[in-house]
C-alpha positions as CSV (number, residue, x, y, z in Angstrom):
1,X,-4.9,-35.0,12.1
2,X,-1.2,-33.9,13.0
3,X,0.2,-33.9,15.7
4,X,2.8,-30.9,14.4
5,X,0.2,-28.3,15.5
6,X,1.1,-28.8,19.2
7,X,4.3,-27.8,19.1
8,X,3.6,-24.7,16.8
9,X,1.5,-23.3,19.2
10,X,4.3,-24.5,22.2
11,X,6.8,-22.4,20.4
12,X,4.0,-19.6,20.2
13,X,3.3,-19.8,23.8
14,X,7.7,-19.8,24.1
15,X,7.8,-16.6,22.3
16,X,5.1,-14.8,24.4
17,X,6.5,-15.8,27.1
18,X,9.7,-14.5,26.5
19,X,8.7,-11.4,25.1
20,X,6.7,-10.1,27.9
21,X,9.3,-11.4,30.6
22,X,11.9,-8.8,28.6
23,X,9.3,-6.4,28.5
24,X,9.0,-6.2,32.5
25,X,12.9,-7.1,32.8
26,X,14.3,-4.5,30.6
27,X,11.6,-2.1,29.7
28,X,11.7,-2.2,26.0
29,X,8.7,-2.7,23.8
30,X,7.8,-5.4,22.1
31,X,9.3,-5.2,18.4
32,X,6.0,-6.6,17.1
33,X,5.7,-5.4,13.5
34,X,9.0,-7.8,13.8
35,X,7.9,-10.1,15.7
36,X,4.9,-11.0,13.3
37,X,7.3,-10.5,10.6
38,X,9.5,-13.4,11.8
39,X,6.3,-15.4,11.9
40,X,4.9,-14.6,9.1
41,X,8.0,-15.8,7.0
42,X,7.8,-19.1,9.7
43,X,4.9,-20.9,9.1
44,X,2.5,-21.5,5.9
45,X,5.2,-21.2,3.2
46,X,7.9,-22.9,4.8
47,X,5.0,-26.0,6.3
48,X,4.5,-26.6,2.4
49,X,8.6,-26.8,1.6
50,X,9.4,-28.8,4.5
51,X,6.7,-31.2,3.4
52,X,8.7,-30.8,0.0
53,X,11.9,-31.9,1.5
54,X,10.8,-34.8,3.8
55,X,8.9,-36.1,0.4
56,X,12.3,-36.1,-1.4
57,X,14.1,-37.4,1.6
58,X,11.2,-40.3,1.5
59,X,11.6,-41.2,-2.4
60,X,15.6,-41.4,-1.9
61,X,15.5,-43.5,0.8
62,X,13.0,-45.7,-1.5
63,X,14.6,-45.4,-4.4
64,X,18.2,-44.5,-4.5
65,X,19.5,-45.8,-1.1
66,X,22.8,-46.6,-0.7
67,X,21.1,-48.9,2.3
68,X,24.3,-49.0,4.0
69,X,22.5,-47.5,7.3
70,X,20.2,-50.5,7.3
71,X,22.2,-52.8,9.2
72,X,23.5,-51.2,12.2
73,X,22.9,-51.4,15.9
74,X,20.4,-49.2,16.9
75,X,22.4,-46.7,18.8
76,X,25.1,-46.3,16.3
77,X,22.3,-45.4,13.4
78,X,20.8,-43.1,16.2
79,X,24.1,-41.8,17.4
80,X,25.3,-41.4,13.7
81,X,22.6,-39.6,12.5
82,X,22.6,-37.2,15.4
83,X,26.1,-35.8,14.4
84,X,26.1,-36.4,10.7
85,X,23.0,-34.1,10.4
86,X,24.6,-31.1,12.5
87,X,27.6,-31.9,10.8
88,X,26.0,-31.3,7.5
89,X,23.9,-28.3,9.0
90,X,27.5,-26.8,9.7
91,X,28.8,-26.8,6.2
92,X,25.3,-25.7,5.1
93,X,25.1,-22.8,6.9
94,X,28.8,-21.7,6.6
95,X,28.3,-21.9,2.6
96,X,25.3,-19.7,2.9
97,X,27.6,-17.2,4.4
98,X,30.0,-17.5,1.8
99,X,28.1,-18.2,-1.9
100,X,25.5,-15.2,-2.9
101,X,22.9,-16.8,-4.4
102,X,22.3,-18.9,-1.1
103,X,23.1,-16.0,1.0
104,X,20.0,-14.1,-0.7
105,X,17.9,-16.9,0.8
106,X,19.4,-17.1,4.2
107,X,19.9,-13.2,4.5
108,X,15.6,-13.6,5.5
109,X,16.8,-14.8,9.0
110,X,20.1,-12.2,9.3
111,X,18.0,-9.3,9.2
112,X,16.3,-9.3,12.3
113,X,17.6,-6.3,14.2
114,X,16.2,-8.2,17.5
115,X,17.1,-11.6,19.2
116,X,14.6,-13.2,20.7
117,X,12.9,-16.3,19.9
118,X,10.8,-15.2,17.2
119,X,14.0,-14.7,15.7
120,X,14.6,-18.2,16.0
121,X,11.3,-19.2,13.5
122,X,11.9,-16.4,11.0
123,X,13.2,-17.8,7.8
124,X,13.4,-17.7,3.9
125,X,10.4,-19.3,2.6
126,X,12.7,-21.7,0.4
127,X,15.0,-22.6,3.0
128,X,14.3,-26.4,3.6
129,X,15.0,-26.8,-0.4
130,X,18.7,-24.9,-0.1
131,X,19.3,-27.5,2.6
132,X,18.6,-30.7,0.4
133,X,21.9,-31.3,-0.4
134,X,23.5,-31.0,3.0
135,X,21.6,-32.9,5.4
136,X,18.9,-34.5,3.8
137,X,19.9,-36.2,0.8
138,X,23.2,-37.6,2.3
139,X,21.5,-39.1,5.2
140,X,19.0,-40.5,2.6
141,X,21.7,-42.2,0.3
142,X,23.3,-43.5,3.7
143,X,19.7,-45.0,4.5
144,X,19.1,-43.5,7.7
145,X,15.3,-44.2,8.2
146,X,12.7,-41.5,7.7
147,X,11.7,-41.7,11.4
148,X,14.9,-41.2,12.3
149,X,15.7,-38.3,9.9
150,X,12.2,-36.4,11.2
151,X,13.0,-37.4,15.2
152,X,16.9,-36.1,14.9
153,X,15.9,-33.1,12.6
154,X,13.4,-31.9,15.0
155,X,15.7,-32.2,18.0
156,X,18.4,-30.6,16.6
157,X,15.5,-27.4,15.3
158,X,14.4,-27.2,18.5
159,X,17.9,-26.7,20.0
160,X,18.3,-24.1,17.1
161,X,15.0,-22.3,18.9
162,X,16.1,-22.1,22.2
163,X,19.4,-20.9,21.0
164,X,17.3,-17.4,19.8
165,X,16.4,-16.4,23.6
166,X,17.3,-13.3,24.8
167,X,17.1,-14.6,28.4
168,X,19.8,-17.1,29.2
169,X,23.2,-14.9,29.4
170,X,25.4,-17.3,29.8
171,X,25.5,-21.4,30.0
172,X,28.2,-22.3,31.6
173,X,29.9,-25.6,31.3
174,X,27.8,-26.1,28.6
175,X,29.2,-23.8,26.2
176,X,32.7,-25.6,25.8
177,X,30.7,-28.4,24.4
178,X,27.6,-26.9,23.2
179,X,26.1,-24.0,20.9
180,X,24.7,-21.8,23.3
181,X,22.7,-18.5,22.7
182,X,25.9,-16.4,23.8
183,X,27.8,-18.0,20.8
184,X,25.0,-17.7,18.5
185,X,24.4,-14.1,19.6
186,X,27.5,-13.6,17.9
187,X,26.7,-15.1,14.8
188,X,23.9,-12.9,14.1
189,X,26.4,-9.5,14.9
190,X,27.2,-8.0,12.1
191,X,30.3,-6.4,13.3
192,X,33.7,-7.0,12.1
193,X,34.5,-8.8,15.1
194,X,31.4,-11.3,14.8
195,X,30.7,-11.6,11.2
196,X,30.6,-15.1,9.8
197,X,31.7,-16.6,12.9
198,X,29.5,-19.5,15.1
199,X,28.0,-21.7,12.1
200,X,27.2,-25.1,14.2
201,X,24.0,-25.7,15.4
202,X,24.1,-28.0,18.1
203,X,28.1,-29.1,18.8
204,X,30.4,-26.8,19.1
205,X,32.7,-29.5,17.8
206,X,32.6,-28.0,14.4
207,X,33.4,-24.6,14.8
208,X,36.8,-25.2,16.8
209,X,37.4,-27.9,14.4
210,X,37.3,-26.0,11.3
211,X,38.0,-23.0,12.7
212,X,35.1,-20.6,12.9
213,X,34.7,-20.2,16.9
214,X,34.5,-16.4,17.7
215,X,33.6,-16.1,21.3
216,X,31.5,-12.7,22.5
217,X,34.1,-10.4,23.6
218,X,34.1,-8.0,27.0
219,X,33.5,-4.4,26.1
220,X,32.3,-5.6,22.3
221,X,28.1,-5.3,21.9
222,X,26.8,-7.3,19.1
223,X,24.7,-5.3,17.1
224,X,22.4,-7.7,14.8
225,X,21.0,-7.2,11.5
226,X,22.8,-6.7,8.4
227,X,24.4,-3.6,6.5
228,X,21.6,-3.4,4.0
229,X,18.3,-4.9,5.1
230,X,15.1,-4.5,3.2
231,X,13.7,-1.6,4.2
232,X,9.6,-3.5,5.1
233,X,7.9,-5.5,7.6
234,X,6.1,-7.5,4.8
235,X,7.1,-10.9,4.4
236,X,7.0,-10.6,0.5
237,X,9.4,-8.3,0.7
238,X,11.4,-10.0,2.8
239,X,11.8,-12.9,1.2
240,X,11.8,-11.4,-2.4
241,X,14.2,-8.0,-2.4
242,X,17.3,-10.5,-1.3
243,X,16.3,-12.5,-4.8
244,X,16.0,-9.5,-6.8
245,X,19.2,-7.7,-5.6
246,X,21.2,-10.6,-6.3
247,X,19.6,-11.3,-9.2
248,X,20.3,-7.6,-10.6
249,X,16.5,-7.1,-11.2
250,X,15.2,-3.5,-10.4
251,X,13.4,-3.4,-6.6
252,X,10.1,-2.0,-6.2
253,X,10.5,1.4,-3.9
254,X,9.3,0.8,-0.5
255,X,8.7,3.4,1.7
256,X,10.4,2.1,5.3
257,X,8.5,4.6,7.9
258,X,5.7,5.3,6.2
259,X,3.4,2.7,8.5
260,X,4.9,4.3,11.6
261,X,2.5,6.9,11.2
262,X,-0.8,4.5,11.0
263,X,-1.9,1.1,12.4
264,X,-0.8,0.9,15.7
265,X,2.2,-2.1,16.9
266,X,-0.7,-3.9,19.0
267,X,-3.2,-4.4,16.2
268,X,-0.6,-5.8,13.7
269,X,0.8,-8.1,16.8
270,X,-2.5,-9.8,17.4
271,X,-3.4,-9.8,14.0
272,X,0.0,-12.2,13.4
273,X,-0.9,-14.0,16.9
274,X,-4.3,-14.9,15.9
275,X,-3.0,-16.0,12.2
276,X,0.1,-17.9,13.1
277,X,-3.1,-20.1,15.9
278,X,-5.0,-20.3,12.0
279,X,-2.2,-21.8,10.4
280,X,-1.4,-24.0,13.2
281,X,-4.9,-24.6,13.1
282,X,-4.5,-25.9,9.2
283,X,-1.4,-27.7,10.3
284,X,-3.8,-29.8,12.5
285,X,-6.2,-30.7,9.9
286,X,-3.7,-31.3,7.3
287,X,-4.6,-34.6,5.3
288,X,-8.4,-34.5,6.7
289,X,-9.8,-32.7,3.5
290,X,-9.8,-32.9,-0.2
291,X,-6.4,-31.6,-1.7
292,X,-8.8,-29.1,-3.2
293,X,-10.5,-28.0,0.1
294,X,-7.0,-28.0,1.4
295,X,-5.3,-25.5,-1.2
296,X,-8.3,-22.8,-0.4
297,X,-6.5,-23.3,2.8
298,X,-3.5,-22.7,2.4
299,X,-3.9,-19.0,-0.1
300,X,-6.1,-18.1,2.7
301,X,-3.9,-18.1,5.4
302,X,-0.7,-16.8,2.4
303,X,-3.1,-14.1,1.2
304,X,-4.2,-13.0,4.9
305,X,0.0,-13.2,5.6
306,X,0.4,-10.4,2.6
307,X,-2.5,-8.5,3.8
308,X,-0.9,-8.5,7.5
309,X,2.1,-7.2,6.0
310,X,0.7,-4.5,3.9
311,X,-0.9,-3.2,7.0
312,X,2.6,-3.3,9.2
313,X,4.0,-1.4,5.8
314,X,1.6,1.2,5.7
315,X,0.0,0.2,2.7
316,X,-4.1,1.1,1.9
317,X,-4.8,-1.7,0.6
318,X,-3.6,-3.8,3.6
319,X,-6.4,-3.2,6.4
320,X,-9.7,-4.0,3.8
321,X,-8.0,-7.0,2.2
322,X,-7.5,-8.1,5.7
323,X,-10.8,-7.7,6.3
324,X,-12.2,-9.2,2.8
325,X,-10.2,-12.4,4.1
326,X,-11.7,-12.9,7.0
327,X,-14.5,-12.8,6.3
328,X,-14.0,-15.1,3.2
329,X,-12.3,-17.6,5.5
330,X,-15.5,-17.5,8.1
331,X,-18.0,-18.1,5.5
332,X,-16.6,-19.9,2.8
333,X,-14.6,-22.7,4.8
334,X,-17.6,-24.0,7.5
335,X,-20.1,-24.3,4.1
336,X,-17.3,-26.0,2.0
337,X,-15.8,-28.4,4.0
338,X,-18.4,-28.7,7.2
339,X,-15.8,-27.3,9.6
340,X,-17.9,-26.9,12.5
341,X,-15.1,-28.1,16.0
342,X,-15.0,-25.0,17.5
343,X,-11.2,-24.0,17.5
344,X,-11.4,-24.1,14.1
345,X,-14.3,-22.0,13.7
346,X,-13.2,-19.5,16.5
347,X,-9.8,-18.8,15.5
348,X,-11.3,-18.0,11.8
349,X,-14.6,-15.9,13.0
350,X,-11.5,-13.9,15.5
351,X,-9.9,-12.5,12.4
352,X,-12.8,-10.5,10.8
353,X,-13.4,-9.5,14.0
354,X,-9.6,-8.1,14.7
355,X,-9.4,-6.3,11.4
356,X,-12.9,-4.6,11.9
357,X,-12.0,-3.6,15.3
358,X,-9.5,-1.8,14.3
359,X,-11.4,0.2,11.1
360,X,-13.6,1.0,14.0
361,X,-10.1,2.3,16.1
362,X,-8.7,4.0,13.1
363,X,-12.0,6.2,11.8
364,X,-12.2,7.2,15.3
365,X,-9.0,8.5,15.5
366,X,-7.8,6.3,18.2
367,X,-4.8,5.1,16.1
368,X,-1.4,6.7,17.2
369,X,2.2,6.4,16.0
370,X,3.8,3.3,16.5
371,X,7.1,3.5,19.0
372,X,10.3,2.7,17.2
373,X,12.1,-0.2,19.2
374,X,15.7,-0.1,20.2
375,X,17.6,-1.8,18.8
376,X,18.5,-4.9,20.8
377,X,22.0,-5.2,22.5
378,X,23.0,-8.2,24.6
């Protein structure tokens, strides 16, 4: 079992929380063909490449440690690797501002046109591999521990998370030592004021060190996104049109309103709530069957992500794959590998369920247009 799955479904619960308490506060709607964007591109795909990075950090450490780390007091390794990782997070982010082909991947989390927390999970699929040589493998050739690698990375994520609230305003004392989620508010604006500004992630040591500290201005709104963002909810598309353009490769025409006028914001939002509780749900498990068993899995829960996403985009396709996967999922996993606990076997019987609920909805002419969401201002 892993223990990971816990605090997937805690940052879940975080995001629901959040979103329903700006709901009531402000009146707004609930983005949610965003919202289960941002999940979408924050949980299956990125699981398997932050397994990839932790197994790289775990041969350098074997293999090609510098074992310098090995020696010292306790406090000074902890204390050491607590700043050298968001020291190395720093220059990592600020040089996926600056270099194209790694802004193509980090562009994924910049085009959100709505902070919250959800926010705060949504990123490029391949993102733990562009960080390898930042954090990772320097801490590795140092010989920082794995424990302590996985303990001060997770801290220093989970800061990263709370930092994508819309609810906390201002900090106070805490922001002249501390990124805060005014000063990454800012780094998310894309207005001349606020572009490429705010790059640490937990001390604000490195900003006004190398000079990148922009603090939010009086009378200046940030307005997030970015100047060209891909015009779907699928996270395919999200994660692939920043590839292509910067590749030069031709992009598939997308229609950008066209599911506006079909499914409904509430069935594609629990349709990502109940699949993000799946793959958390595979995140538990994880090691406990065959590598096989496990892979079925795994393009399961990927192909159900695409199908969720051609729903949210309008597409025809999307509603009876949805439903084909489902109830693939609810017959072919319980005979294959014996799952029988009943989480498991609830949160996978809830998904045929969901997407034939809402044929039924949609051939009795119950679906509506979807609201469009303002966009967020601070």
């Amino acid at each position: 079992m892993n223990a990971m799955a816990l605090p997937l479904l805690g940052m879940l619960a975080f995001v629901l929380a959040e979103l329903f308490a700006a709901r009531m506060w402000s009146g707004r709607p609930i983005p949610w063909r965003d919202v289960v964007l941002n999940l979408g591109s924050g949980h299956i795909l990125m699981w398997l490449f932050r397994g990839v990075e932790i197994a790289v950090y775990a041969w350098v450490v074997a293999h090609a440690s510098l074992h310098w780390a090995e020696t010292w007091p306790t406090l000074v390794l902890w204390g050491f690797a607590l700043f050298a990782w968001d020291l190395g997070f720093y220059w990592m982010h600020r040089i996926h501002h600056v270099l194209p082909v790694l802004w193509s991947v980090h562009v994924v989390h910049h085009e959100g046109e709505h902070f919250n927390l959800s926010l705060g999970i949504r990123n490029a699929w391949i993102s733990s591999l562009t960080t390898l040589p930042f954090t990772s493998i320097p801490l590795a050739l140092i010989g920082v521990p794995l424990p302590v690698f996985i303990a001060v990375s997770t801290l220093h994520y989970t800061v990263q998370f709370y930092n994508h609230n819309s609810i906390v305003a201002r900090s106070g004392w805490l922001e002249r030592f501390f990124i805060t989620p005014a000063h990454h508010r800012v780094h998310h604006g894309q207005n001349r004021e606020y572009r490429d500004r705010n790059f640490g992630g937990t001390f604000l040591l490195w900003d006004k060190l190398f000079g990148s500290f922009q603090p939010e201005l009086p009378g200046v709104p940030v307005h997030y996104g970015v100047a060209r963002p891909t015009p779907s909810t699928n996270p395919l598309w999200a994660n692939v049109v920043p590839l292509l353009r910067y590749a030069g490769l031709r992009v598939p025409r997308i229609e950008n309103d066209a599911y506006r006028k079909t499914l409904p914001d509430i069935a594609i939002g629990t349709g990502g709530l109940l699949l993000f509780c799946v793959a958390a749900y595979y995140v538990h498990r994880d090691g406990t069957w065959p590598a096989w068993g496990q892979s079925v899995f795994f393009a399961l829960i990927f192909a159900s992500t695409l199908a969720l996403g051609g729903m949210s985009d309008g597409r025809a396709w999307g509603l009876p794959c949805w439903i084909a996967l489902g109830c693939a999922g609810i017959v072919v996993l319980p005979l294959a590998f014996g799952l029988s606990d009943p989480p498991g076997v609830i949160a996978l019987a809830l998904l045929p369920l969901h997407g034939l609920a809402t044929l039924r909805f949609a051939r009795a002419g119950s679906v509506v247009p979807s609201p469009v969401p303002d966009r967020d201002s601070p």
